[in-house]
TORKOL-4160 file (C-alpha; in steps of 0.2 Angstrom, whole numbers, padded with zeros to 4 digits, m for minus):
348
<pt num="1" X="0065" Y="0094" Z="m0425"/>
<pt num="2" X="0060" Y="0095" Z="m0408"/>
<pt num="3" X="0044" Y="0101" Z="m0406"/>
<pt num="4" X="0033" Y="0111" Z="m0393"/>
<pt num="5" X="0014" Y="0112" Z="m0390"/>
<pt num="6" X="0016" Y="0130" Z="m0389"/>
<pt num="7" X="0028" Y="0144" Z="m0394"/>
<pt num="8" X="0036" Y="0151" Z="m0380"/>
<pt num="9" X="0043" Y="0169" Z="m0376"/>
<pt num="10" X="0060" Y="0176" Z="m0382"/>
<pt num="11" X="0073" Y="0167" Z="m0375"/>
<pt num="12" X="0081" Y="0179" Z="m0364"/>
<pt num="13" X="0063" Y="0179" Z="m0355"/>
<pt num="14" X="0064" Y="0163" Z="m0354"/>
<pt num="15" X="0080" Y="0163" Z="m0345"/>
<pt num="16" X="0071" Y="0173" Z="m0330"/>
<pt num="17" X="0071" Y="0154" Z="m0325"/>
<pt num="18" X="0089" Y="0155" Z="m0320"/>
<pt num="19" X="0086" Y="0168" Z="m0307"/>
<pt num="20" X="0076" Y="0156" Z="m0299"/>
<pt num="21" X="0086" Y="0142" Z="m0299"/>
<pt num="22" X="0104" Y="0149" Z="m0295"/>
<pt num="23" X="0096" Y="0164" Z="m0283"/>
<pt num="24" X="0083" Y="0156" Z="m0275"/>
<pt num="25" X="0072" Y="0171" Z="m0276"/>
<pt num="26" X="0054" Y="0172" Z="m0280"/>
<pt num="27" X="0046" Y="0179" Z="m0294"/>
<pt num="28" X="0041" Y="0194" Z="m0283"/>
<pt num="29" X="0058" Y="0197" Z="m0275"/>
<pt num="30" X="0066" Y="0194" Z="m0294"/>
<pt num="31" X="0054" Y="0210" Z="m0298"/>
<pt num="32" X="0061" Y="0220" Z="m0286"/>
<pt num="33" X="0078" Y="0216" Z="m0289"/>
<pt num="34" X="0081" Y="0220" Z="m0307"/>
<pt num="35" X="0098" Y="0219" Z="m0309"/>
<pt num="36" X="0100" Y="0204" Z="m0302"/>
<pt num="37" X="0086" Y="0197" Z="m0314"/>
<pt num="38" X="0095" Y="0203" Z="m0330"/>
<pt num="39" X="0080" Y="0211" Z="m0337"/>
<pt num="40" X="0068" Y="0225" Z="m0335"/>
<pt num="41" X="0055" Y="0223" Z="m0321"/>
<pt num="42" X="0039" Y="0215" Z="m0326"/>
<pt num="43" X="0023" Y="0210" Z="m0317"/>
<pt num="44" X="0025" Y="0195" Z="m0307"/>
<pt num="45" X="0011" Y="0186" Z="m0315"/>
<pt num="46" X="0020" Y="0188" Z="m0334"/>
<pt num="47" X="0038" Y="0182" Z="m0322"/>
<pt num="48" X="0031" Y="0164" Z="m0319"/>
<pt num="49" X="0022" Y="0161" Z="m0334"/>
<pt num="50" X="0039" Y="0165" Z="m0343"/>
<pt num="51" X="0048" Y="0153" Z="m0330"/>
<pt num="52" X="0033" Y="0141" Z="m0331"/>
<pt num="53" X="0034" Y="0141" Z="m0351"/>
<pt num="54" X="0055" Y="0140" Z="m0351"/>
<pt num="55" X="0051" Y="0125" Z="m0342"/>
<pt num="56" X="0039" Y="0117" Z="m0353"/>
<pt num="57" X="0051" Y="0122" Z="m0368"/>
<pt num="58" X="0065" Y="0112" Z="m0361"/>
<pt num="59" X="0056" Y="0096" Z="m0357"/>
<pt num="60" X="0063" Y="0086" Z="m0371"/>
<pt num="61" X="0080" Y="0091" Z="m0368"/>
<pt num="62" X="0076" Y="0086" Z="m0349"/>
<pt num="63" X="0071" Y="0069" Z="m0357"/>
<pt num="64" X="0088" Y="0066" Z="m0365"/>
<pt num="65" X="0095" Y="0072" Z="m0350"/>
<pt num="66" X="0089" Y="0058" Z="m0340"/>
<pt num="67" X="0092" Y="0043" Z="m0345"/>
<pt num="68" X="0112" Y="0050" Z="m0346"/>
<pt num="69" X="0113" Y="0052" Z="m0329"/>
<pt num="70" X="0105" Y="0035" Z="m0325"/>
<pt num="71" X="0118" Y="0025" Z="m0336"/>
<pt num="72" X="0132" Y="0029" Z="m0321"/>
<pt num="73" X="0136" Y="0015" Z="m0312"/>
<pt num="74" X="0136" Y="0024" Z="m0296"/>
<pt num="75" X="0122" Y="0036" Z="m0292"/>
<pt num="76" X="0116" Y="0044" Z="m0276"/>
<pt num="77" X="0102" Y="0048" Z="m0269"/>
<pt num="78" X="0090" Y="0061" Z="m0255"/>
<pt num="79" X="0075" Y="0071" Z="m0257"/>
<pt num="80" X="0071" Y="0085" Z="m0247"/>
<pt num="81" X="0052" Y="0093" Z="m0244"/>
<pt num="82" X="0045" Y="0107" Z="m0253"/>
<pt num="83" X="0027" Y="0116" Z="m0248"/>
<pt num="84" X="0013" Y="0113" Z="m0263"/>
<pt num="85" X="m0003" Y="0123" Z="m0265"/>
<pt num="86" X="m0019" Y="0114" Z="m0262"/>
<pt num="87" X="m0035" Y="0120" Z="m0273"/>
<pt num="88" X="m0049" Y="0122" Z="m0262"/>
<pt num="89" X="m0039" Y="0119" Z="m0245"/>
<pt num="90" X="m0032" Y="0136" Z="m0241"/>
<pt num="91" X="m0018" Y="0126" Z="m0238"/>
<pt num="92" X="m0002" Y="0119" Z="m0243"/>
<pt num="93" X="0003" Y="0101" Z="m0243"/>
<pt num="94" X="0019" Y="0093" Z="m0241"/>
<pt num="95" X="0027" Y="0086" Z="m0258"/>
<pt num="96" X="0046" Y="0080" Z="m0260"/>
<pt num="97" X="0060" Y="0083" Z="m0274"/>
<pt num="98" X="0071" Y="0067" Z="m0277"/>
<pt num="99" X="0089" Y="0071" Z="m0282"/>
<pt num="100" X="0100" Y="0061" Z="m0291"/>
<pt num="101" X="0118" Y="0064" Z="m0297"/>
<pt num="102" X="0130" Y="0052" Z="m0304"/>
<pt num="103" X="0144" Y="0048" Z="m0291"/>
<pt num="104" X="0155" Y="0061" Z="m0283"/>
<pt num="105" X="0169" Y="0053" Z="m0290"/>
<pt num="106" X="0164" Y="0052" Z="m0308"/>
<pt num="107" X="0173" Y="0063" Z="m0322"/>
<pt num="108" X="0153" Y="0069" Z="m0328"/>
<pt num="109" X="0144" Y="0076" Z="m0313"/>
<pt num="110" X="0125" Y="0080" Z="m0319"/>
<pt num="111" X="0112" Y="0077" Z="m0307"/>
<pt num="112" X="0092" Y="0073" Z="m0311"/>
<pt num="113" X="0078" Y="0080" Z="m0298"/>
<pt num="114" X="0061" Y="0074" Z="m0300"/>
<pt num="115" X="0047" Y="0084" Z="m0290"/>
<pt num="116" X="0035" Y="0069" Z="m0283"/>
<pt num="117" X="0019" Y="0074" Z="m0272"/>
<pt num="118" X="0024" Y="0062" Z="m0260"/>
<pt num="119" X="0040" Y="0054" Z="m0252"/>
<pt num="120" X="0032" Y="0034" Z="m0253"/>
<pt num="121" X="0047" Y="0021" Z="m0262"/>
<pt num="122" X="0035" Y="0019" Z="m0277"/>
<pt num="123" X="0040" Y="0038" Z="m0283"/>
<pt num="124" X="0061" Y="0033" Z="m0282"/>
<pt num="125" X="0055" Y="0014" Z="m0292"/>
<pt num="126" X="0046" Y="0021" Z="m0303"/>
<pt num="127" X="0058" Y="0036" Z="m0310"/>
<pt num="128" X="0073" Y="0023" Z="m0309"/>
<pt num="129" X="0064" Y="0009" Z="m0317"/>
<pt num="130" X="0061" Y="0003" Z="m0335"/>
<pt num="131" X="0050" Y="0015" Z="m0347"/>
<pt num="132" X="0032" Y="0009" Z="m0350"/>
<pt num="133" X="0037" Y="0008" Z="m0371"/>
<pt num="134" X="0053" Y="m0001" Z="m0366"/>
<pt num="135" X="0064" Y="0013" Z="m0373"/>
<pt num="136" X="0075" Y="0013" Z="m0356"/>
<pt num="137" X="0077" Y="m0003" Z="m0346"/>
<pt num="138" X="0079" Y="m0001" Z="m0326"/>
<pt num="139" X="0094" Y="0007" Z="m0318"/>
<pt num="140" X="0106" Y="m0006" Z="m0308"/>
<pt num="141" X="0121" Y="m0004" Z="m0299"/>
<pt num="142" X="0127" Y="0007" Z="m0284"/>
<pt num="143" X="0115" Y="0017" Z="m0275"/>
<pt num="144" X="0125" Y="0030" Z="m0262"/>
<pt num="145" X="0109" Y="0035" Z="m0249"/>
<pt num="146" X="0103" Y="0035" Z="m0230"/>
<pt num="147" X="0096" Y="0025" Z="m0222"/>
<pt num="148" X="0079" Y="0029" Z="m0226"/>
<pt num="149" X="0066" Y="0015" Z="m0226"/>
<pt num="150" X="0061" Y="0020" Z="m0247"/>
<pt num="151" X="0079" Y="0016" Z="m0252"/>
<pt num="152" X="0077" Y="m0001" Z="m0246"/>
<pt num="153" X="0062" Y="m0007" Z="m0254"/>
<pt num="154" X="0069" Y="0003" Z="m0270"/>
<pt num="155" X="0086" Y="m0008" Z="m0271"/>
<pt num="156" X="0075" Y="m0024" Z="m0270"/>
<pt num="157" X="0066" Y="m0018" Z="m0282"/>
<pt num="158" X="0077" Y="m0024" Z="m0297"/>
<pt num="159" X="0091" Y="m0036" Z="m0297"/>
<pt num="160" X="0109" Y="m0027" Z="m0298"/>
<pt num="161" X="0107" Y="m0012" Z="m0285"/>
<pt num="162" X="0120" Y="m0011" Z="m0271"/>
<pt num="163" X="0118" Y="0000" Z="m0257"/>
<pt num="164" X="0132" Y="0013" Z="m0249"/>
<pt num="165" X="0131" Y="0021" Z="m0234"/>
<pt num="166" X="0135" Y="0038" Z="m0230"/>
<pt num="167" X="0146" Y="0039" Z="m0216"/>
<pt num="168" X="0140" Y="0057" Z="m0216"/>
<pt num="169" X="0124" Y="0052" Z="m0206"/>
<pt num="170" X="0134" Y="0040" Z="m0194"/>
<pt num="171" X="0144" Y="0052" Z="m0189"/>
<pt num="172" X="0127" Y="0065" Z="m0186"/>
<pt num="173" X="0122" Y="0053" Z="m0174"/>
<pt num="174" X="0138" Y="0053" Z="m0161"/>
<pt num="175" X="0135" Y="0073" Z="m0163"/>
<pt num="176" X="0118" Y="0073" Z="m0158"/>
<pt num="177" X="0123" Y="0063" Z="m0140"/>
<pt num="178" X="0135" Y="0079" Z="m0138"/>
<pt num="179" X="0122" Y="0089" Z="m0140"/>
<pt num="180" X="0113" Y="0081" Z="m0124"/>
<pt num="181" X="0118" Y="0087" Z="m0107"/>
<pt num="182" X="0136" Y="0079" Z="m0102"/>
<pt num="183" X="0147" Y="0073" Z="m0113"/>
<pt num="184" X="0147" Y="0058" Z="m0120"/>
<pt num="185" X="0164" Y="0050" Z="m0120"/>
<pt num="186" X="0157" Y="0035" Z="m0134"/>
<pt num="187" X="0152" Y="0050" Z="m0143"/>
<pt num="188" X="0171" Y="0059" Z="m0141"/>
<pt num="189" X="0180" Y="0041" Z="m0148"/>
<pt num="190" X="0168" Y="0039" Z="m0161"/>
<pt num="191" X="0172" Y="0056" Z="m0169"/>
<pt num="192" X="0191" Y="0055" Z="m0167"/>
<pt num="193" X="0190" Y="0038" Z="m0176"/>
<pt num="194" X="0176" Y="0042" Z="m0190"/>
<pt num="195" X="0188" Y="0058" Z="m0191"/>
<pt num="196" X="0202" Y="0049" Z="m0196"/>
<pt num="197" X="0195" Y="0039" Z="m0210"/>
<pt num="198" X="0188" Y="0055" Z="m0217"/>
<pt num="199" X="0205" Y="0063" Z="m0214"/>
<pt num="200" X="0212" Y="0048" Z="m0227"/>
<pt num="201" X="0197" Y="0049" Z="m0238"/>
<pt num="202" X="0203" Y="0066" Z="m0242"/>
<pt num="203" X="0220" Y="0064" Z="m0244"/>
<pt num="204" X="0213" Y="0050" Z="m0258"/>
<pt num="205" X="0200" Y="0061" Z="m0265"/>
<pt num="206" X="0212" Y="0067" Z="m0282"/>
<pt num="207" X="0220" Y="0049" Z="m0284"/>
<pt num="208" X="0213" Y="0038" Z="m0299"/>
<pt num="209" X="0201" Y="0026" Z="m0296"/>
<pt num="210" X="0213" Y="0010" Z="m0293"/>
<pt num="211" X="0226" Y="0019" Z="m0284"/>
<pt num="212" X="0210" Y="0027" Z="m0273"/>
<pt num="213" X="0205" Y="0008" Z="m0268"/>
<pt num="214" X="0222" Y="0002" Z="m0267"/>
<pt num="215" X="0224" Y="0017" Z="m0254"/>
<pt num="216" X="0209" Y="0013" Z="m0245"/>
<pt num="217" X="0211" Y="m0005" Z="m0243"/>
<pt num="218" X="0230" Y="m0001" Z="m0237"/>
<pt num="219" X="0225" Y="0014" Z="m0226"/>
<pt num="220" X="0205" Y="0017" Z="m0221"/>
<pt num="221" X="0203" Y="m0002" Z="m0221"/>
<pt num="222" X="0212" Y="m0006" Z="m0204"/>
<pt num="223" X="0207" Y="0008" Z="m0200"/>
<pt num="224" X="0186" Y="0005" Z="m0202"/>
<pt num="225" X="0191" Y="m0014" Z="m0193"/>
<pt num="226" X="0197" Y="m0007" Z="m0180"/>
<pt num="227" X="0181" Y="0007" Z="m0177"/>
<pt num="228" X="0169" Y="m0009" Z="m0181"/>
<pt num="229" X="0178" Y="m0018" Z="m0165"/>
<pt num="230" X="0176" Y="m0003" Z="m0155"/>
<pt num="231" X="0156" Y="0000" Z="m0160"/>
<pt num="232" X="0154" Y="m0018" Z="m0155"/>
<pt num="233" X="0163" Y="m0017" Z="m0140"/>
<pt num="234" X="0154" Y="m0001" Z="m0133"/>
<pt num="235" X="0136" Y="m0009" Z="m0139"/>
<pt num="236" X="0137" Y="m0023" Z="m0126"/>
<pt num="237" X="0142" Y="m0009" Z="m0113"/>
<pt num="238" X="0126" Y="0003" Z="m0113"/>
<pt num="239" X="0106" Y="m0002" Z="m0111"/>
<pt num="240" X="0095" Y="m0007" Z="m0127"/>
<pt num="241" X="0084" Y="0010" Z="m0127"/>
<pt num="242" X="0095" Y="0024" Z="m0122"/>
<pt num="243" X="0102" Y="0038" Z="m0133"/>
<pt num="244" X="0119" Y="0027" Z="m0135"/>
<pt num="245" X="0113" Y="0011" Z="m0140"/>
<pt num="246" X="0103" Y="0020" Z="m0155"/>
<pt num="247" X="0118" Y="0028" Z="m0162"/>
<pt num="248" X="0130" Y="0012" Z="m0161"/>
<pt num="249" X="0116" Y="0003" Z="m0167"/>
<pt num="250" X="0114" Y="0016" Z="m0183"/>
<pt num="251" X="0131" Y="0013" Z="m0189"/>
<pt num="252" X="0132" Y="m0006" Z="m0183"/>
<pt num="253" X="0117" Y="m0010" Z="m0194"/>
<pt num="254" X="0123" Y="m0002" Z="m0209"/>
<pt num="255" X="0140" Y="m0007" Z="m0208"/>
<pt num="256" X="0140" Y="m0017" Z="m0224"/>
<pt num="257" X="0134" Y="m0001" Z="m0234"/>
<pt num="258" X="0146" Y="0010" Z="m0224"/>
<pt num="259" X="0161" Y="0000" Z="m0230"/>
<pt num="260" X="0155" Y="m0002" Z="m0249"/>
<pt num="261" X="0168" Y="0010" Z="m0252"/>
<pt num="262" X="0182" Y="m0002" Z="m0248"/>
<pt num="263" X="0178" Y="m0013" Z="m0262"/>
<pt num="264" X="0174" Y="0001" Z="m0278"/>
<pt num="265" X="0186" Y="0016" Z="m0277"/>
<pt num="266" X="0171" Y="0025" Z="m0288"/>
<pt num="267" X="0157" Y="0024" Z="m0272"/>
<pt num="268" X="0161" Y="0039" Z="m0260"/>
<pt num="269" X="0162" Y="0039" Z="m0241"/>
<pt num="270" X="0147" Y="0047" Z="m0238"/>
<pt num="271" X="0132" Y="0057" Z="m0247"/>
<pt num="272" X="0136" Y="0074" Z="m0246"/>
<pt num="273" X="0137" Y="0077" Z="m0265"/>
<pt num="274" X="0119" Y="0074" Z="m0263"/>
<pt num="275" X="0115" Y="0085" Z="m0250"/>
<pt num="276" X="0124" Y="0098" Z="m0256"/>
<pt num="277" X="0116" Y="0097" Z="m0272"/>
<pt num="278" X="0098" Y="0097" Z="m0262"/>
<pt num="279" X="0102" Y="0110" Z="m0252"/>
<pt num="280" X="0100" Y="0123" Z="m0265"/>
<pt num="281" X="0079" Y="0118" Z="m0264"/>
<pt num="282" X="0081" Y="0118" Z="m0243"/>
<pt num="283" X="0085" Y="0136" Z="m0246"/>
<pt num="284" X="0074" Y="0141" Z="m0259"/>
<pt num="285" X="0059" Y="0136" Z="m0247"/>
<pt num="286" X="0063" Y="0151" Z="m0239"/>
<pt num="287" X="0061" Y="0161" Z="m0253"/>
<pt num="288" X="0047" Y="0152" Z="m0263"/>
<pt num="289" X="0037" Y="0147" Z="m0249"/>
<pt num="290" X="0027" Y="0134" Z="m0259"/>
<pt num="291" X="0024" Y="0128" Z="m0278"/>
<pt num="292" X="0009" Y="0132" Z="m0286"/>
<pt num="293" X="0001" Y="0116" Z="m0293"/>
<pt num="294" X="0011" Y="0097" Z="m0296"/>
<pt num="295" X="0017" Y="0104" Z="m0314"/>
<pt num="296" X="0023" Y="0120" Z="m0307"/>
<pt num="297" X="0034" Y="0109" Z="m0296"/>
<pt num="298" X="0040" Y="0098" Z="m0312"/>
<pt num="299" X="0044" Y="0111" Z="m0320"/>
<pt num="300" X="0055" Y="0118" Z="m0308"/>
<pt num="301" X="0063" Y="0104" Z="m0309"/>
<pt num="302" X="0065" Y="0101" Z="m0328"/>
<pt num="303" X="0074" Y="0120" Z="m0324"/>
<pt num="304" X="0085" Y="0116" Z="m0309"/>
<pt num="305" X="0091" Y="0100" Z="m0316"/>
<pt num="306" X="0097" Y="0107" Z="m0334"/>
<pt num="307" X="0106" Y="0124" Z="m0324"/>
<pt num="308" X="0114" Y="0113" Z="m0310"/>
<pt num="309" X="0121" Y="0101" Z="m0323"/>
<pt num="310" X="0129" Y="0116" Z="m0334"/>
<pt num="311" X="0137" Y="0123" Z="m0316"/>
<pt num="312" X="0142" Y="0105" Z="m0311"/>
<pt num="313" X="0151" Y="0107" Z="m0331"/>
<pt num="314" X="0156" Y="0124" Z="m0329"/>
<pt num="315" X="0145" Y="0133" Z="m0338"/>
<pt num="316" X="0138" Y="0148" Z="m0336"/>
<pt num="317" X="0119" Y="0144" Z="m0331"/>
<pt num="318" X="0113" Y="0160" Z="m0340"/>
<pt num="319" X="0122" Y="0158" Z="m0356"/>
<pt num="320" X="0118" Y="0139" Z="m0357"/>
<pt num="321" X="0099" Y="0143" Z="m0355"/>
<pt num="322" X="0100" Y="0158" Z="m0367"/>
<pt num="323" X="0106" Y="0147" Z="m0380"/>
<pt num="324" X="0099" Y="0131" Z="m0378"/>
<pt num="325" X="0081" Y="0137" Z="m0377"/>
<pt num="326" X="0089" Y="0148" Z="m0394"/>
<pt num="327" X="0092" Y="0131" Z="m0402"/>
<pt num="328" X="0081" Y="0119" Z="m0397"/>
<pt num="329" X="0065" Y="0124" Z="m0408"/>
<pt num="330" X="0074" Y="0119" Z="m0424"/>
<pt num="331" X="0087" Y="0108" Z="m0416"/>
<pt num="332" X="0087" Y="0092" Z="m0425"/>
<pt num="333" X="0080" Y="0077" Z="m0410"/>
<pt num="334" X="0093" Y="0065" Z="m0417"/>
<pt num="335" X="0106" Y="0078" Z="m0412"/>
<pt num="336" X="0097" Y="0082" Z="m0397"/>
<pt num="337" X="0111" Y="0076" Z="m0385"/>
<pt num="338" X="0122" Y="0087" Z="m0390"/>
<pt num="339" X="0112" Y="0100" Z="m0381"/>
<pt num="340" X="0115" Y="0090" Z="m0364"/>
<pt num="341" X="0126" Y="0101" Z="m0351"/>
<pt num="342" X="0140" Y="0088" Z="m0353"/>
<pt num="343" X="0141" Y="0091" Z="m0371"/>
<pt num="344" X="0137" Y="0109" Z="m0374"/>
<pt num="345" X="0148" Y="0119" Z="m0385"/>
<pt num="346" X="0141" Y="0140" Z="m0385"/>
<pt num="347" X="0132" Y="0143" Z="m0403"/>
<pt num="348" X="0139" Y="0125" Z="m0408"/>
C-alpha cells in the first residue's frame, strides 16, 4: 500500500488544494470567499497546512505521474518565474516552475511542472534525465521550446533530443517592430505570410497524423520555402544592429527547428500548449504573491500537475482530488497507475 510519513486531514480538506490551483486564489482570499472554496471558512494558517499536506499526500502518485508523461515522444517545454520567501532577507528571491506536457497533438495530454530555485539548464537536465537508482533511463526524442539558451545545452545533453521551434515566438518578433514608431513594411509581409501557414496549420489541426504531414508537406511546405526566401532576401537588405536584422535573424537562425513540424505530423507549429498551460502560474503571481519555502513551492506543483492533468482528461479537478486522496492510503502501489488522471475511473 502506498504509504505516508504522516496522516493527513479529511480528504475534503485536503481538496482546498484545488481552490488554488484552478482559482488562483490565496489561502487568504479562499477564506473570504467560502463558496467558492467549497467549505466553511477556516483560519488561513490551518488553509495552507491542509494544502501544504494534500500535497505531501499525493507525491507518490506525482511519482507515477511522471515518468508517463516523459515516455511521449514529443514533449514541450517553458518555465515562467514565481517569487520565493527568503529566511532572514526580508525578501523574496526569484525561483522558476518548468512545464512540461506531452505534445499538443497527442491523444493523452498530461503535463509535469517541476518548481526549481533557479532557471540554470542543469534544473531541465536533471528532471529529464535518468534516475540516480536507474529505475527511469533519460527522456529522448522531440523537444517543442524557445529559443532559450537552457534548451540548448539540455538537448545536447543526451543523444536522441530534437529541437522544434515555435513559430509563436517568431512571429512576436515582427510584432514588436510594429510596435516601434512607423511601420514596418518587413514586419507587415512577415505577418501575412507567417499568417498563412498558421491559417493551414488549423485547417490540419483535426486530421490524423499521416494525413496532417502529408497536408503539410503539400500545403505549409511551399509555403514556409517561400517565407525562407523572403527572410533571406530582406536580411541582406537592412544594417547588422538594427531592430530588423534581430527579428529576421530570430527566425533565420532557428529555421531548422521551425520547420521540424514538416517532417513528424505529431510536432506542433508552435509552443503555445505550453504557454497556455504556464500561464495559469503567471496569473496566480498576482494572487499568491510568493511561495513560502522551496517545498512549499514543490508542493504546489506535485498539486497543479495532478488537477491540470484531470481537466486536460476532463475531469472534474474537485471530484478527482476528493477521491484519489480518498484512495490512495490503502491503494495497492502496484496498482498505483490506475490512479493517474489518464486512467482515473470515479470510486473505481
Amino acid at each position: 500500500m502506498i504509504q505516508t510519513s504522516a496522516p493527513g486531514p479529511n480528504p475534503r480538506r485536503r481538496g482546498q488544494s484545488v481552490a488554488s490551483c484552478t482559482t488562483c486564489l490565496t489561502t487568504g482570499r479562499r477564506r473570504s470567499t467560502p463558496a467558492r472554496a467549497c467549505t466553511p471558512r477556516a483560519r488561513r494558517s490551518t488553509l495552507g497546512s491542509w494544502s501544504g499536506r494534500g500535497g505531501a499526500a499525493l507525491e507518490p502518485l506525482y511519482d507515477a505521474h511522471k515518468p508517463f508523461v516523459l515516455s511521449a515522444q514529443v514533449l514541450q517545454a517553458d518555465e515562467t518565474p514565481v517569487a520565493m520567501l527568503d529566511p532572514g532577507a526580508g525578501k523574496t528571491k526569484r525561483a522558476y516552475v518548468w512545464a512540461y506536457p506531452r505534445g499538443a497533438f497527442d491523444p493523452v495530454r498530461d503535463v509535469i511542472y517541476d518548481f526549481c530555485v533557479g532557471r540554470g539548464a542543469w534544473f531541465p537536465i536533471a528532471f529529464l534525465g535518468p534516475t540516480d537508482d536507474g529505475r527511469r533511463e533519460s527522456w529522448r526524442g522531440t523537444l517543442v521550446r524557445d529559443e532559450y539558451t537552457a534548451y540548448e545545452r539540455l538537448l545536447v545533453a543526451q543523444p536522441g533530443r530534437v529541437a522544434a521551434g515555435c513559430l509563436a515566438h517568431a512571429r512576436r518578433k515582427f510584432d514588436e517592430l510594429l510596435r516601434d514608431p512607423g511601420k514596418s513594411a518587413v514586419a507587415v509581409e512577415a505577418l501575412q505570410r507567417i499568417a498563412q501557414i498558421y491559417k493551414t496549420e488549423r485547417e490540419l489541426a483535426e486530421m490524423p497524423t499521416e494525413e496532417r504531414l502529408a497536408g503539410r508537406m503539400n500545403i505549409a511546405r511551399p509555403l514556409s520555402e517561400q517565407l525562407h526566401t523572403w527572410l533571406r532576401l530582406e536580411r541582406g537588405r537592412v544594417p547588422d544592429g538594427c531592430a530588423t536584422a534581430k527579428a529576421l535573424n530570430y527566425s533565420l537562425n532557428a529555421w531548422e527547428a521551425l520547420t521540424r513540424n514538416q517532417l513528424d505530423g505529431q510536432v506542433p507549429v508552435d509552443n503555445n500548449h505550453c504557454e497556455n498551460l504556464i500561464s495559469l502560474w503567471a496569473m496566480g503571481r498576482r494572487a499568491w504573491l510568493s511561495c513560502g519555502s522551496e517545498l512549499a513551492g514543490q508542493r504546489a506543483a506535485i498539486v497543479m500537475s495532478l488537477v491540470r492533468s484531470a481537466k486536460l482528461n476532463e475531469h472534474d479537478p474537485w471530484a478527482y482530488l476528493k477521491d484519489v486522496l480518498t484512495r490512495l492510503p490503502a491503494h495497492l502501489n502496484s496498482r498505483i497507475d490506475e490512479l493517474l488522471p489518464h486512467n482515473w475511473q470515479p470510486g473505481g
